[in-house]
C-alpha positions as CSV (number, residue, x, y, z in Angstrom):
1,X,-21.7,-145.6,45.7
2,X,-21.2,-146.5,49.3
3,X,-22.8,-144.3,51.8
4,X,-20.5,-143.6,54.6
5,X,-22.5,-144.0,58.5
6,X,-23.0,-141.4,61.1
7,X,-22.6,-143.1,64.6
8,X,-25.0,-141.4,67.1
9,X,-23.4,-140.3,70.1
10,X,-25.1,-141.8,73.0
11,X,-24.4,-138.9,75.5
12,X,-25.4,-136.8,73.1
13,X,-22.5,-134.1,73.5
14,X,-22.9,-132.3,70.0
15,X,-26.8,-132.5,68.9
16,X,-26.3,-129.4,66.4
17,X,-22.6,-130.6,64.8
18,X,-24.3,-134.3,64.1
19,X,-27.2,-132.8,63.1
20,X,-24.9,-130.8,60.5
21,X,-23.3,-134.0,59.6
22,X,-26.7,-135.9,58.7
23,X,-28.0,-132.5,56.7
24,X,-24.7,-133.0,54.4
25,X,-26.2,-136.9,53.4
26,X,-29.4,-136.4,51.8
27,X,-32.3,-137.8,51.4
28,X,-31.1,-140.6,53.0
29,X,-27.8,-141.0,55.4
30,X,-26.9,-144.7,57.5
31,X,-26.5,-144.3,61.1
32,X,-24.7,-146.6,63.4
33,X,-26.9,-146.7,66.8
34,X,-26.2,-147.5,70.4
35,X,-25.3,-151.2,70.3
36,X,-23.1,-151.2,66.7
37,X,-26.7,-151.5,64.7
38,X,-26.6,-150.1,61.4
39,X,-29.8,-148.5,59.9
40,X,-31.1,-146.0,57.5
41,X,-32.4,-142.6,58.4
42,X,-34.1,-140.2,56.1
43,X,-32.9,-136.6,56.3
44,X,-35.1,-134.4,54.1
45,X,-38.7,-133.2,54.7
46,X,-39.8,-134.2,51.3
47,X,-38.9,-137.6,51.4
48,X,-39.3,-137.9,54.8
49,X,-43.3,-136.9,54.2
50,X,-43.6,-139.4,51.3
51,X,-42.1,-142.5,53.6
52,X,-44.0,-141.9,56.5
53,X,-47.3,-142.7,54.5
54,X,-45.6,-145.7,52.5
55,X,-47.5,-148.8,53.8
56,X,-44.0,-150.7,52.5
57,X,-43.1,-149.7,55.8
58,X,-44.7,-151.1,58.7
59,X,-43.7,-150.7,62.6
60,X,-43.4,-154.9,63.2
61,X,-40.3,-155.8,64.3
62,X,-41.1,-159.3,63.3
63,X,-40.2,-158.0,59.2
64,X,-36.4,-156.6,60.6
65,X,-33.5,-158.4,59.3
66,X,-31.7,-157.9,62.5
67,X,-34.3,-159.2,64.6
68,X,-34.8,-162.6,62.3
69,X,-31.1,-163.5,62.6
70,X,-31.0,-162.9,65.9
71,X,-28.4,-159.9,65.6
72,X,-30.7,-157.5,67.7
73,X,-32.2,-159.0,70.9
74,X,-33.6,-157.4,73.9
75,X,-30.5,-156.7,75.5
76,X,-30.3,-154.2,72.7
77,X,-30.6,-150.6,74.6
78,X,-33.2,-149.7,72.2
79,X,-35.3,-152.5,72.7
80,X,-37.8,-150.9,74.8
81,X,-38.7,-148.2,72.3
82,X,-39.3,-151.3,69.7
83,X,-40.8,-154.3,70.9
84,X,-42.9,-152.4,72.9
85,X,-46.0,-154.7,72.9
86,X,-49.7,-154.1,71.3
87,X,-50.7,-150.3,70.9
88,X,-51.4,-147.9,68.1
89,X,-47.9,-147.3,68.2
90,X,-46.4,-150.5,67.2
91,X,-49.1,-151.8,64.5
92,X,-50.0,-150.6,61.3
93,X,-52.9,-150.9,58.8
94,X,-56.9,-151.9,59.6
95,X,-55.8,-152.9,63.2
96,X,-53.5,-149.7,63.8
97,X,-56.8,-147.3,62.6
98,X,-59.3,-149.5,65.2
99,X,-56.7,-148.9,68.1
100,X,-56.4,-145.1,67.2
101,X,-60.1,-144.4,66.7
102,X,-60.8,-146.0,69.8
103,X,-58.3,-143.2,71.2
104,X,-59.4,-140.3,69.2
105,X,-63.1,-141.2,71.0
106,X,-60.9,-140.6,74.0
107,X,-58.6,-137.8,73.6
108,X,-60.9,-135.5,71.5
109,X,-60.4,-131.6,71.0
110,X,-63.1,-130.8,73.8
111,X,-61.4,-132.9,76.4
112,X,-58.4,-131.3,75.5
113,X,-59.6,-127.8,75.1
114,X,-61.3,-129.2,78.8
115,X,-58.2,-128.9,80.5
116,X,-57.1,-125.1,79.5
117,X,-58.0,-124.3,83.3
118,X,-56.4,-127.0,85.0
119,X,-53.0,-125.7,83.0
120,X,-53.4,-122.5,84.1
121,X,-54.1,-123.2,87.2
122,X,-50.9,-125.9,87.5
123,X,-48.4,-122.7,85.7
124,X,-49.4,-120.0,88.0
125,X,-48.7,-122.7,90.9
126,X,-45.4,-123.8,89.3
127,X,-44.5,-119.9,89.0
128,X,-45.2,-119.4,92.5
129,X,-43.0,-122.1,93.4
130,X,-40.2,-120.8,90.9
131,X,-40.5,-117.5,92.5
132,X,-39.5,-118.8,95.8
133,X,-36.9,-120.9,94.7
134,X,-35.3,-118.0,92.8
135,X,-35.6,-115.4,95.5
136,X,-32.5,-112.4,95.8
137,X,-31.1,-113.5,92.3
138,X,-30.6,-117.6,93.5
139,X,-30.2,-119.7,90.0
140,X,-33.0,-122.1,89.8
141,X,-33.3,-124.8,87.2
142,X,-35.7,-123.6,85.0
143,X,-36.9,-127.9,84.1
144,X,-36.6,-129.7,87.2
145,X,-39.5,-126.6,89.0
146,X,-41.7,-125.6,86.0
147,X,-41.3,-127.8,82.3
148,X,-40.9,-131.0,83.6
149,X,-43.8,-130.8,86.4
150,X,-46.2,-129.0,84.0
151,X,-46.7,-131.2,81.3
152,X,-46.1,-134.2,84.0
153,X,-48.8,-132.8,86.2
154,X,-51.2,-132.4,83.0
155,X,-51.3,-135.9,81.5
156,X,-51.4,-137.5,84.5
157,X,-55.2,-135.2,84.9
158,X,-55.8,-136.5,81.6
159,X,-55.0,-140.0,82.5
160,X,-56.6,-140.2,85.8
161,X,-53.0,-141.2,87.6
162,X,-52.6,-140.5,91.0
163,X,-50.8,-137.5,91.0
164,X,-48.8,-138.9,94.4
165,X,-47.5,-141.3,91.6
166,X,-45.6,-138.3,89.5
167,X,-42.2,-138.3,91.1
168,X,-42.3,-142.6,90.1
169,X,-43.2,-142.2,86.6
170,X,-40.6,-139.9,86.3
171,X,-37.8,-141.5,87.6
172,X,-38.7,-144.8,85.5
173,X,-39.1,-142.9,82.5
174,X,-35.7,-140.9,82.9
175,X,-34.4,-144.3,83.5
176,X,-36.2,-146.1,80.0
177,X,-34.3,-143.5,78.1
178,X,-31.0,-142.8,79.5
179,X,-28.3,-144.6,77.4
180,X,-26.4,-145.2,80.7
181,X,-29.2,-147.5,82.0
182,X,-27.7,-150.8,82.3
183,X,-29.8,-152.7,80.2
184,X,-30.9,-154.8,83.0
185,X,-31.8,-152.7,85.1
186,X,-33.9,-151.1,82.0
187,X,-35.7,-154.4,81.7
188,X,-36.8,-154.5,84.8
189,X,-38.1,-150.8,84.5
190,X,-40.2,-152.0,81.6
191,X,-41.4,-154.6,83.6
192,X,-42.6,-152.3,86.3
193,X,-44.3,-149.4,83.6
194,X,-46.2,-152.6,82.9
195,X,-46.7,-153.9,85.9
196,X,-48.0,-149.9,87.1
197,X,-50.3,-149.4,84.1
198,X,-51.7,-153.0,84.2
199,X,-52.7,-152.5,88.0
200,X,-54.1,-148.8,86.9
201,X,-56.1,-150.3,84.0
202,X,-57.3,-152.7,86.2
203,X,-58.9,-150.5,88.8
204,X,-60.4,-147.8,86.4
205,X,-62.1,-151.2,85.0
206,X,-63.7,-151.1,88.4
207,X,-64.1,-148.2,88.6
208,X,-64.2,-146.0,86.1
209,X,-63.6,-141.8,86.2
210,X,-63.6,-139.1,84.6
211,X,-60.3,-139.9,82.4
212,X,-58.7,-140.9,79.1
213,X,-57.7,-144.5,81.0
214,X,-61.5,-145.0,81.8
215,X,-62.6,-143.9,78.7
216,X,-60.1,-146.1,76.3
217,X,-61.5,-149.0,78.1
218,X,-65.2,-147.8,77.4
219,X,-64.2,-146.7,74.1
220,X,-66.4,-149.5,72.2
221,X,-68.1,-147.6,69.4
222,X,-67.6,-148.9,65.8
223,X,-66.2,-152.4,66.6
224,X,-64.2,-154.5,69.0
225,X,-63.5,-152.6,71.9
226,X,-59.4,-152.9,73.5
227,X,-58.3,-155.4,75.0
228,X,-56.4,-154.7,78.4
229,X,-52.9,-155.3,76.7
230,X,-53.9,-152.5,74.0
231,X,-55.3,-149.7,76.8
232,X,-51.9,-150.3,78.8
233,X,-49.6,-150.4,75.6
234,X,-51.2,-147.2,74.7
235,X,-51.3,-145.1,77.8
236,X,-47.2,-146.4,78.9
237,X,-46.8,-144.7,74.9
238,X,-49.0,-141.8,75.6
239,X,-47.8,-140.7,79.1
240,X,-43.8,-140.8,77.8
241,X,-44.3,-138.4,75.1
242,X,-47.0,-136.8,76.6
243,X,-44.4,-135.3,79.4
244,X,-41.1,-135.7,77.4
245,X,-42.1,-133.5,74.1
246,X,-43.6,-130.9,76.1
247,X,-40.7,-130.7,78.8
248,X,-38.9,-130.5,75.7
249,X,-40.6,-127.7,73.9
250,X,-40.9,-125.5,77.0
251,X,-37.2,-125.3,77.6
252,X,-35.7,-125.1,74.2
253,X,-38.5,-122.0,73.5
254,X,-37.0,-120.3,76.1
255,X,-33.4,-120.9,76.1
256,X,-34.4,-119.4,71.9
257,X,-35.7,-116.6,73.1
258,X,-33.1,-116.1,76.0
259,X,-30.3,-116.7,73.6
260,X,-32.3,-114.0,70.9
261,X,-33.8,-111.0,73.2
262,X,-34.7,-109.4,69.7
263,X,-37.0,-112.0,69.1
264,X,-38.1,-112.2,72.7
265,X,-38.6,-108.5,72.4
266,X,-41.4,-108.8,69.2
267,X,-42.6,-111.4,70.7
268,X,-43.4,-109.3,74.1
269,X,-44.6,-106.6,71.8
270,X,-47.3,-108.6,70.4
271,X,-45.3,-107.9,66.7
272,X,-44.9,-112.1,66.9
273,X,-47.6,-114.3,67.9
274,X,-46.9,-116.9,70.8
275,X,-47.7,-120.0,68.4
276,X,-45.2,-119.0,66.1
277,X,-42.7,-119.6,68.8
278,X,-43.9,-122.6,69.6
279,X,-43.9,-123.8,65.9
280,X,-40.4,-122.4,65.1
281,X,-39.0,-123.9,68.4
282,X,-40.9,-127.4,67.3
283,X,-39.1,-127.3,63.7
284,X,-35.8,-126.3,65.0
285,X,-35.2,-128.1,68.4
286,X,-37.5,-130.5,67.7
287,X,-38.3,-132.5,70.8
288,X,-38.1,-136.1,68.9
289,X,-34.3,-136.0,67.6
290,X,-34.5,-139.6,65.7
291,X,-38.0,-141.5,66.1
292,X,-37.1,-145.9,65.9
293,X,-38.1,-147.3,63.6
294,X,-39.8,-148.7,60.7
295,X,-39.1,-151.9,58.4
296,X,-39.3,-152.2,54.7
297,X,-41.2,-155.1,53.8
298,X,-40.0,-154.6,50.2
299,X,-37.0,-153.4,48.6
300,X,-37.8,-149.0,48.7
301,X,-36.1,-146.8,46.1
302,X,-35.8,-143.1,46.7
303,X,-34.2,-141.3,44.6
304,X,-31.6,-143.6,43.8
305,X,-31.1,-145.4,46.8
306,X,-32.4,-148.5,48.0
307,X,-33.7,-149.3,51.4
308,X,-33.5,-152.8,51.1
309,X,-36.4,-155.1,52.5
310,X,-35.6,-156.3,55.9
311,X,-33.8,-152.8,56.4
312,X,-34.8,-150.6,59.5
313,X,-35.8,-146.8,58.6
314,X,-35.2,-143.8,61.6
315,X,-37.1,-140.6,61.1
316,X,-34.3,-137.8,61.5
317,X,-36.9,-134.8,62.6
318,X,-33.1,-132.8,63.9
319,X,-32.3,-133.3,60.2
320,X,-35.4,-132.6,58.6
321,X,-36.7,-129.5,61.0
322,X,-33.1,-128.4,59.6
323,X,-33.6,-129.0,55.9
324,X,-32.6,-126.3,53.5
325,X,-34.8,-126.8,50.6
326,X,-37.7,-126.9,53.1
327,X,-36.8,-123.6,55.4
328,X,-33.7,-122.0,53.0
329,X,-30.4,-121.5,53.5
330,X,-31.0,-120.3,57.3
331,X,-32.7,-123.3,58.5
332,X,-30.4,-124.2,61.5
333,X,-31.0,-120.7,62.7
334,X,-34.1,-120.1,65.4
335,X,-36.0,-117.3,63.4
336,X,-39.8,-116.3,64.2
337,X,-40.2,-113.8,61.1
338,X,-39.5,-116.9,58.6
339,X,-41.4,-115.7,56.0
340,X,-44.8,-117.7,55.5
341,X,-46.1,-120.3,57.5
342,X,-43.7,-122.9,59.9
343,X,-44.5,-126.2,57.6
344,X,-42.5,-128.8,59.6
345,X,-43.4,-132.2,60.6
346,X,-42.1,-132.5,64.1
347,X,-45.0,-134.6,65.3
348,X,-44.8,-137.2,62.7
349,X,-46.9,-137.0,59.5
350,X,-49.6,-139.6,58.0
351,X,-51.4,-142.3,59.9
352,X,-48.4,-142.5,63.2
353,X,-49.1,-138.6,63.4
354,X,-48.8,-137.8,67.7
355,X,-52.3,-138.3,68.9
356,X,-51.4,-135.9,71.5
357,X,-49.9,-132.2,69.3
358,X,-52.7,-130.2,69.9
359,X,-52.1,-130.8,74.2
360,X,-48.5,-130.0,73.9
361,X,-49.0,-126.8,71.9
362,X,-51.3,-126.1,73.8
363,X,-49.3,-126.3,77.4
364,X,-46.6,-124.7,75.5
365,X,-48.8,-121.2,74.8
366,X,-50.0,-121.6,78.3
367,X,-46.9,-122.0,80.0
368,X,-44.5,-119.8,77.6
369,X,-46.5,-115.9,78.1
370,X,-47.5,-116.5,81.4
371,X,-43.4,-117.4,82.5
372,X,-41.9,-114.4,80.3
373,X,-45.2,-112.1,82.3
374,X,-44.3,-113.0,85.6
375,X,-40.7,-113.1,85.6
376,X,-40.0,-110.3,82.4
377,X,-36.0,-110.1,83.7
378,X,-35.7,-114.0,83.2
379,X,-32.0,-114.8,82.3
380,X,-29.7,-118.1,81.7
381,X,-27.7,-118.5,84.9
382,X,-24.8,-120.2,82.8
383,X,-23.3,-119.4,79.2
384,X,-25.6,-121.4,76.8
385,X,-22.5,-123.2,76.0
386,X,-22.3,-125.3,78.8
387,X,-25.9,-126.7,78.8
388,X,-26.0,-129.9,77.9
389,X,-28.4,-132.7,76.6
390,X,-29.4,-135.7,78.4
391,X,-27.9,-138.8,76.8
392,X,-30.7,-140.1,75.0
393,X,-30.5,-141.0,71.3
394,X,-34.4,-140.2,70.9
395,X,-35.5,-137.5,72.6
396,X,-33.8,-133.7,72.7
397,X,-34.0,-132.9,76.4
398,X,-31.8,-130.8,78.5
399,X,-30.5,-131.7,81.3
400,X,-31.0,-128.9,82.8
401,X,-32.0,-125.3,82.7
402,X,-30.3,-122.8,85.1
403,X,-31.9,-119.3,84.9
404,X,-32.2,-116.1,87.2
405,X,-35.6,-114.5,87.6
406,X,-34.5,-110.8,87.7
């Protein structure tokens, strides 16, 4: 049987509808991606859990069919997020365990825990700064003043980035992953992340701080410590999803609650912990919408079909987070009194799990109470039907947020 392909909209103008169209191909559906590359992508939670922990597929782009013949290059829009150079991100097996011990030494739960004041301090800032923006009922978008400089401001304390450097990272991130990048001018943007964390890497070498860059490069216990090309390969990884999910998170929590003032209501009441919104909002506007890419290095049957070796694999977490035998028949509804506990997998699952969850949840319970506190009259400026996604095939990220503070 012949399984028909989805093509992904680049500008993303329909995330739920194709979303809906991936759910009806299960477990596995073929997508077409920005560029006319055809690949598979799994669609249901249960399979997706077992392939994320197959060792038959490995991140190297060097096994990818595509890639040998020379039918995928890197004027390919999607390069970037591929052939990204020597981190925990892009290797697998002994010498993808050495590169993330070296960064769980680094990004442990104290240092993590470490920052609760520093994110408090940065939201009540933000707030103050959203209040004067939104003064005598003025809209005000909700991202661009409080989700996007929150989580931005946060891992670049982590890091140990100059925090005069911010507005730069941003724009050449937002640039990286917008499908109308020219792909040029996208090269040269990976060229200067490079060129930014090399210099950085560099001078904590010289002089080293208080910071997850300092300590990845004094990060020697059990074994070879990283090279220079491993720190910067990881931290260029770490610093775009450490801003992009959270950003992420943050608004689609509240245009949820917004959109459900039921919900918002138990949740004010106590009736509803905080975390369950943030894990409800994770499995069902999952910040990842479809994570590139894996490669079988052998032919991979499941359940009938076969993911043949050479073949690329994308993780669909919209699909999956939306998977009926996982969450029932009302799993493309937001719903925090889903019976039992939020199981979903919106981080990744098995070795490739994000490094950095427990800091976005826990910017996300931060940020969420003390917003909905502060400004308890909080309403979307626009109808929710004209917000719209930024067109990147990856990530699920608003454009923007327009609210009124009441």
């Amino acid at each position: 049987m012949t399984c028909p392909v989805v093509p992904l909209d680049p500008l993303v103008r329909d995330r739920p509808g194709e979303t809906r169209r991936l759910r009806e191909i299960t477990p596995l559906a073929r997508i077409e991606l920005p560029g006319e590359v055809t690949v598979w992508t799994v669609t249901r939670h249960a399979e997706a859990r077992k392939l994320l922990t197959d060792p038959r597929l490995v991140k190297d782009i060097g096994q990818w069919d595509l890639w040998q013949r020379g039918e995928v290059t890197r004027q390919w829009p999607l390069i970037g997020m591929i052939d990204a150079g020597r981190s925990m991100f892009t290797v697998d097996g002994p010498e993808h365990r050495r590169l993330r011990a070296k960064t769980a030494q680094a990004i442990t739960a104290r240092r993590v825990t470490e920052l609760t004041p520093y994110i408090e301090e940065q939201t009540h800032l933000l707030l103050d700064d959203l209040a004067a923006r939104g003064a005598n009922g003025a809209a005000v978008d909700l991202k661009a003043v409080f989700a996007l400089p929150l989580p931005m401001a946060v891992v670049s304390e982590l890091m140990g980035v100059d925090h005069t450097e911010q507005p730069r990272l941003h724009r050449l991130y937002k640039a990286f992953f917008s499908m109308l990048t020219p792909q040029d001018t996208r090269l040269a943007v990976i060229e200067e992340l490079d060129e930014f964390f090399t210099k950085m890497v560099a001078d904590k070498k010289a002089a080293p701080g208080n910071d997850l860059t300092s300590a990845l490069i004094l990060a020697d216990e059990g074994g070879e410590p990283l090279t220079d090309e491993e720190v910067v390969g990881n931290l260029k990884a770490m610093v775009a999803a450490g801003h992009e999910t959270t950003i992420s998170l943050i608004t689609h929590a509240v245009r949820a609650l917004l959109n459900h003032p039921d919900q918002l209501d138990l949740v004010r009441s106590g009736a509803v912990p905080w975390e369950t919104v943030v894990e409800e909002t994770l499995r069902w506007n999952t910040p990842a919408s479809h994570l590139l890419m894996r490669f079988a290095t052998e032919d991979i049957d499941v359940d009938g079909t076969v993911i043949a070796k050479g073949e690329g694999l994308v993780i669909s977490y919209s699909a999956i987070g939306w998977d009926t035998a996982q969450y029932g028949e009302t799993a493309d509804r937001f719903d925090i009194t889903r019976p039992g506990p939020i199981r979903h997998i919106s981080f990744g699952h098995g070795p490739h799990i994000c490094p950095g969850a427990s800091l976005s949840r826990l910017e996300a319970r931060i940020a969420l109470p003390a917003l909905f506190d502060r400004f308890p009259g909080l309403t979307l400026a626009v109808p929710d039907e004209e917000l719209r996604n930024m067109p990147i095939v990856t990530q699920n990220d608003l454009a923007e947020l327009p609210v009124r503070l009441g």
